[in-house]
C-alpha positions in Angstrom: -79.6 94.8 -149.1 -80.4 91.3 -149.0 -76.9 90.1 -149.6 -75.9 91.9 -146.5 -78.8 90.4 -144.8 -77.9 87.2 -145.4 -73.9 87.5 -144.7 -74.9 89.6 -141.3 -77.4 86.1 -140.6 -74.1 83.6 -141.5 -71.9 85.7 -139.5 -74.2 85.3 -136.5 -74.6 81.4 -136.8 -70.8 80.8 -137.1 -70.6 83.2 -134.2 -73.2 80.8 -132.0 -72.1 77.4 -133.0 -68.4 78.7 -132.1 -69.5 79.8 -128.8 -71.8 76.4 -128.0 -68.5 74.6 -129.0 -66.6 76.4 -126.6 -69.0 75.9 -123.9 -69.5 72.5 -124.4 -67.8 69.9 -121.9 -64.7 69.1 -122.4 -62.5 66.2 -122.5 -60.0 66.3 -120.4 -57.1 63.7 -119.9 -54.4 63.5 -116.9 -51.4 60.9 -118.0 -49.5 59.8 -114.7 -47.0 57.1 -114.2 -48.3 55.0 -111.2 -51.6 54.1 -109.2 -51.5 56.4 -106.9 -50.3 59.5 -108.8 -53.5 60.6 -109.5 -53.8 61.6 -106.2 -51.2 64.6 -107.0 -54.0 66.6 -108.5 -57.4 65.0 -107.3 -58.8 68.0 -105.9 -58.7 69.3 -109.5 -59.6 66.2 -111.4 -62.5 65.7 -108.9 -64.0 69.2 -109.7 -63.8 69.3 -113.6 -65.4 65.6 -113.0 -68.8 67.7 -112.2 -68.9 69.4 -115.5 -66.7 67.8 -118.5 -65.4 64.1 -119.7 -62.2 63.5 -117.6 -60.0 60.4 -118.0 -57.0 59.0 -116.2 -53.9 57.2 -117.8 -51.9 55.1 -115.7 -48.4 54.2 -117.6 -47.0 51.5 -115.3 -48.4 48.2 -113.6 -46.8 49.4 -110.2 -45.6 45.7 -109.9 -42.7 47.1 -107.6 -44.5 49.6 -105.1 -43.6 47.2 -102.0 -44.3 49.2 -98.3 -43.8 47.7 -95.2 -47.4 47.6 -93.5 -49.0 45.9 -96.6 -46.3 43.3 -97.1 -47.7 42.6 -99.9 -45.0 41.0 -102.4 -43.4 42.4 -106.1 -45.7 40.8 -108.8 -48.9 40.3 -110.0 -50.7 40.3 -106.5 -49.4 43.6 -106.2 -50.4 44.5 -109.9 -54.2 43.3 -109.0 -54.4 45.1 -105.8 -53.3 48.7 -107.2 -55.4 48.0 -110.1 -58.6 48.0 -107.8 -57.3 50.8 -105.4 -56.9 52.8 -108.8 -60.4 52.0 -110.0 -61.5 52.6 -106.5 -60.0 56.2 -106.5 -61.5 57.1 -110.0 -64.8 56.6 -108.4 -64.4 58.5 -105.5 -63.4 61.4 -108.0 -66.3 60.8 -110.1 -63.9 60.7 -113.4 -63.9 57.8 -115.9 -62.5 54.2 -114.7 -58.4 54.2 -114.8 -57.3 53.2 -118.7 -54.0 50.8 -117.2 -51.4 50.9 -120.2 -49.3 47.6 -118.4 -45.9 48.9 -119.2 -43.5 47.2 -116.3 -43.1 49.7 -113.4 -39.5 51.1 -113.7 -39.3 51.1 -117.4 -36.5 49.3 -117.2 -34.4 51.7 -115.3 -34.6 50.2 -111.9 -32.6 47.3 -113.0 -35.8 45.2 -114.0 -36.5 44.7 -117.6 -35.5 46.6 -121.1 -35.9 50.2 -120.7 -35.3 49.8 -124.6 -38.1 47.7 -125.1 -40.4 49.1 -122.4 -40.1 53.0 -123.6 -41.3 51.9 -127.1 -44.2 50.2 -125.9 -45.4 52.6 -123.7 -45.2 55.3 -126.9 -46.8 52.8 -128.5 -50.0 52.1 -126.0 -50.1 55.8 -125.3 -50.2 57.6 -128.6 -53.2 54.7 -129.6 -55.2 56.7 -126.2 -54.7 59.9 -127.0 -56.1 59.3 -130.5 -58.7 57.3 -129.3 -60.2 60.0 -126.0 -59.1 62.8 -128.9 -58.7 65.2 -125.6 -59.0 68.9 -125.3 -56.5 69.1 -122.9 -53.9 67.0 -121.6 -52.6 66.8 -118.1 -49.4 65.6 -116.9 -45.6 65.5 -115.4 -43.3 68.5 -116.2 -39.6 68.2 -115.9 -39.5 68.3 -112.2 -40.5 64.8 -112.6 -42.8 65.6 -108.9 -40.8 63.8 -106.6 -38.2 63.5 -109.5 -39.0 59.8 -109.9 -37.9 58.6 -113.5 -41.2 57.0 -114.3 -42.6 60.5 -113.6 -40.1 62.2 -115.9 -40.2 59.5 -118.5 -44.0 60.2 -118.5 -44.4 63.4 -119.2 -41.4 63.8 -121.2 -42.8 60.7 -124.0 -46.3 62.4 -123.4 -44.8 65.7 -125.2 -42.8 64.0 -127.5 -45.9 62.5 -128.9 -47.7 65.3 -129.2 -44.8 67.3 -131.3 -44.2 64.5 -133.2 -47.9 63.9 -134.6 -48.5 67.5 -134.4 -51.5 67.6 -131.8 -50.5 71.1 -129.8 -52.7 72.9 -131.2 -55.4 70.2 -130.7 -54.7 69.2 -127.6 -53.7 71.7 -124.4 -50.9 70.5 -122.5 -50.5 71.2 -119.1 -47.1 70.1 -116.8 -48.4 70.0 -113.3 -45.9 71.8 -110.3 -45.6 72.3 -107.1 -44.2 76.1 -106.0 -41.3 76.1 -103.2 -43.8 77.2 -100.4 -46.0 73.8 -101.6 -43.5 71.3 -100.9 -42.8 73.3 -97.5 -46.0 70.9 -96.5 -44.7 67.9 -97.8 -41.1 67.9 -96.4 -40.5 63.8 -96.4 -41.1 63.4 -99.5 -38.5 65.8 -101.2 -40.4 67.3 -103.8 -39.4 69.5 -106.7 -40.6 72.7 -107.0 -40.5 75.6 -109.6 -40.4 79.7 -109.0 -43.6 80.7 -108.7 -43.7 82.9 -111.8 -43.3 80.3 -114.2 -46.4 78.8 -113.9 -49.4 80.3 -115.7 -52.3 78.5 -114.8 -53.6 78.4 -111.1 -56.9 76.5 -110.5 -58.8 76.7 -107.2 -60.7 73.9 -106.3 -63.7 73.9 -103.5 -63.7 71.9 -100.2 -66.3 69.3 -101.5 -63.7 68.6 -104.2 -60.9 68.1 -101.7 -63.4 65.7 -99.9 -63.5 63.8 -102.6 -59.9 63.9 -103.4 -59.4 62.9 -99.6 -61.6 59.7 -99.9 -59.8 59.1 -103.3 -56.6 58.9 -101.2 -57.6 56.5 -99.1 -58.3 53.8 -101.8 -54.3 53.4 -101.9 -54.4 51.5 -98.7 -51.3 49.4 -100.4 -49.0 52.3 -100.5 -49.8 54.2 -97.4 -50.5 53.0 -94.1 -53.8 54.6 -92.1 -51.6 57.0 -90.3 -49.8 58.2 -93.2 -52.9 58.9 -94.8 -54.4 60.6 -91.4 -51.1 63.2 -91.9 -51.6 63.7 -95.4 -55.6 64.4 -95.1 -54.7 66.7 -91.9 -52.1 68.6 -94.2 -54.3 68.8 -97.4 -57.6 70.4 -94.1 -55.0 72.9 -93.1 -53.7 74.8 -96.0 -56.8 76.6 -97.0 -55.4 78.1 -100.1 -57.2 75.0 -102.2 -55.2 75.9 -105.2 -52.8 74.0 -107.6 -50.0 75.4 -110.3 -49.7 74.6 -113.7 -47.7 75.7 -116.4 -49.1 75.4 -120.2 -47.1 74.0 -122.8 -46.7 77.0 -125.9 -44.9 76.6 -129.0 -43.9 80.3 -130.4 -44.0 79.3 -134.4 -42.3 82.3 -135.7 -39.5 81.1 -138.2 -36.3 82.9 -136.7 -33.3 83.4 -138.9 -31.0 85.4 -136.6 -30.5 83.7 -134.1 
């Protein structure tokens, strides 16, 4: 009787500590290209801010993200300026300052620089984060790429290369972020990609004091968009009032097949 006793009391303190582990806050990591991508899923950063550990990667120096009404020149200036604008938005989120990995905006596929030396370096600076914030779950680009940008592509593509290759998925959650086709219907100048609707399996709502904050974050990147630009984007974000966002987990099914 006392043997049972005793396996009935372990039973019930591996039962506790597992579920105060899984209630605990987690760490959560998003992994974008630019400053200013982070803005993509704000809303949802700026709400998990409130109750676990979130961080924000930025691949790329954004060296090359000239507009028109900032005039501001290619190069370090640039570099400086979207450095603070990126910091700025972090705050505005509540998350963790921006973690700036410096690889040259491009890669090397915009006809400035070595992809060939860039894409290593980025692996490189990247897989030494990830070990480092040891995240729960991971948050990035899926093939869609977005707007289809390269940088975007390259990003999320190296992120899950890195995670198969040092065998982190089932450490780590991985999440692509997505737009559906009725999304991008909102943001028709800027040509997003979009997948069907059922292939995402993760939808997270967000509230409107988390869209506030993901408004305010926008408006950090005076650099990229001009005050009226961001006026239309804040007026779209206020009048769809489905505050929701698609995401699509990565799964691995490990069964050994030998008929295919």
């Amino acid at each position: 009787m006392t043997n049972k006793l005793l396996k009935i009391l372990y039973l019930l303190i591996l039962i506790t500590a597992c579920q105060t582990k899984k209630s605990s806050p987690r760490t959560i990591l998003a992994v974008v290209a630019h400053p200013d991508d982070e803005t993509t899923i704000s809303p949802v950063l700026a709400k998990y801010a409130a109750t676990d550990s979130v961080y924000l990667i930025i691949a790329t120096d954004g060296q090359y993200g000239i507009t028109d009404h900032a005039a501001i020149p290619a190069g370090d200036s640039l570099v400086a300026i979207r450095n603070e604008e990126a910091k700025c938005s972090c705050a505005k989120m509540g998350i963790h300052a921006p973690i700036r990995l410096g690889v040259q905006d491009g890669m090397g596929l915009n006809g400035h620089g070595d992809f060939y030396e860039q894409e290593p370096m980025l692996k490189e600076r990247l897989l030494k984060e990830i070990l480092r914030i040891n995240p729960d779950v991971i948050i990035t680009f899926g093939p869609d790429g977005d707007t289809g940008h390269p940088d975007h592509r390259m990003v999320g593509l190296v992120t899950t290369e890195l995670l198969l290759r040092e065998n982190l998925t089932d450490k780590m959650d991985l999440y692509y972020l997505g737009w559906t086709e009725e999304q991008t219907e909102k943001y028709k100048a800027w040509n997003l990609n979009y997948s069907a609707k059922e292939s995402f399996n993760t939808v997270i709502s967000f509230s409107d004091e988390d869209e506030a904050k993901s408004n305010e974050a926008i408006r950090c990147h005076e650099s990229q968009f001009s005050k009226e630009e961001m006026d239309k984007w804040i007026a779209t974000e206020l009048a769809d009032e489905s505050n929701v966002l698609y995401f699509r987990k990565f799964a691995m099914d490990k069964q050994i097949r030998n008929d295919f």
